[in-house]
C-alpha positions, -999 to +999 in steps of 0.1 A: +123-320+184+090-311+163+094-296+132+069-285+104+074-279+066+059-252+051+053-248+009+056-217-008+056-211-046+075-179-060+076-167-094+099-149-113+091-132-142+131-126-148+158-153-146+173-142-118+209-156-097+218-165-062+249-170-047+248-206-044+247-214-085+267-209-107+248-196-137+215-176-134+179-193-132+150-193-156+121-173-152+091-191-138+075-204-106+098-221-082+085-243-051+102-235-015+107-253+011+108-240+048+118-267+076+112-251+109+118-264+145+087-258+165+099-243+202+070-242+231+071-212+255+056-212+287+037-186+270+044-186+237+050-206+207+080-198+182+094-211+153+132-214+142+140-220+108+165-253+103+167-250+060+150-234+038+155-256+002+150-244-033+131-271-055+141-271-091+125-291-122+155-307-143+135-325-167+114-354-156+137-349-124+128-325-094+159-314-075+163-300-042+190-273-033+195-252-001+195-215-005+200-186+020+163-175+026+174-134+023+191-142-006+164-157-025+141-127-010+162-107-022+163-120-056+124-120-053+126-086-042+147-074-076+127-090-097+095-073-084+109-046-088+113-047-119+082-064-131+067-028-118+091-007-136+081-031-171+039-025-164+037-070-155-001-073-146-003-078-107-021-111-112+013-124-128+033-115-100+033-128-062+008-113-037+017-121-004+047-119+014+074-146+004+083-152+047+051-159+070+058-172+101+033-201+108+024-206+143+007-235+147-022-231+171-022-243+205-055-262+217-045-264+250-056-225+257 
């Protein structure tokens, strides 16, 4: 099996809460984690994602927690939301989608 990682930072400007803590999060930027399993067509080239992990700074510590990807986009989601509705500069706030698919490219063609 071939997998890739992808890297994706998201910020909130909110604290904001998912279903898998407890108590809500701080605002700030969060690094994600998307392990995918890389699955070769005869024609094309997908991807299925195996975990997507939520990476959290606990002091000098960096811990690592699975999330449910819609979840946390839908977290993301809310809190853009409302970053609109407050007048948040766009600079301060995410500009591409939090899901791209990455398809590596095939040199074979």
């Amino acid at each position: 099996m071939i997998s890739q990682t992808t890297h994706k930072s998201v910020i909130f400007s909110e604290p904001f809460q998912l279903p898998e803590f407890e108590t809500p999060l701080p605002a700030g930027t969060y690094d994600v984690e998307t392990e995918e399993e890389v699955l070769k067509g005869n024609v094309h080239t997908a991807l299925r994602r195996i975990a997507t992990t939520l990476r959290i700074r606990n002091g000098a510590a960096i811990e690592r927690h699975p999330v449910n990807p819609e979840h946390l986009d839908a977290a993301w989601e809310r809190d853009q939301r409302a970053a609109r509705v407050a007048g948040v500069p766009p600079a301060n706030r995410a500009s591409v989608p939090l899901w791209v698919q990455n398809i590596p490219a095939d040199d074979s063609r």
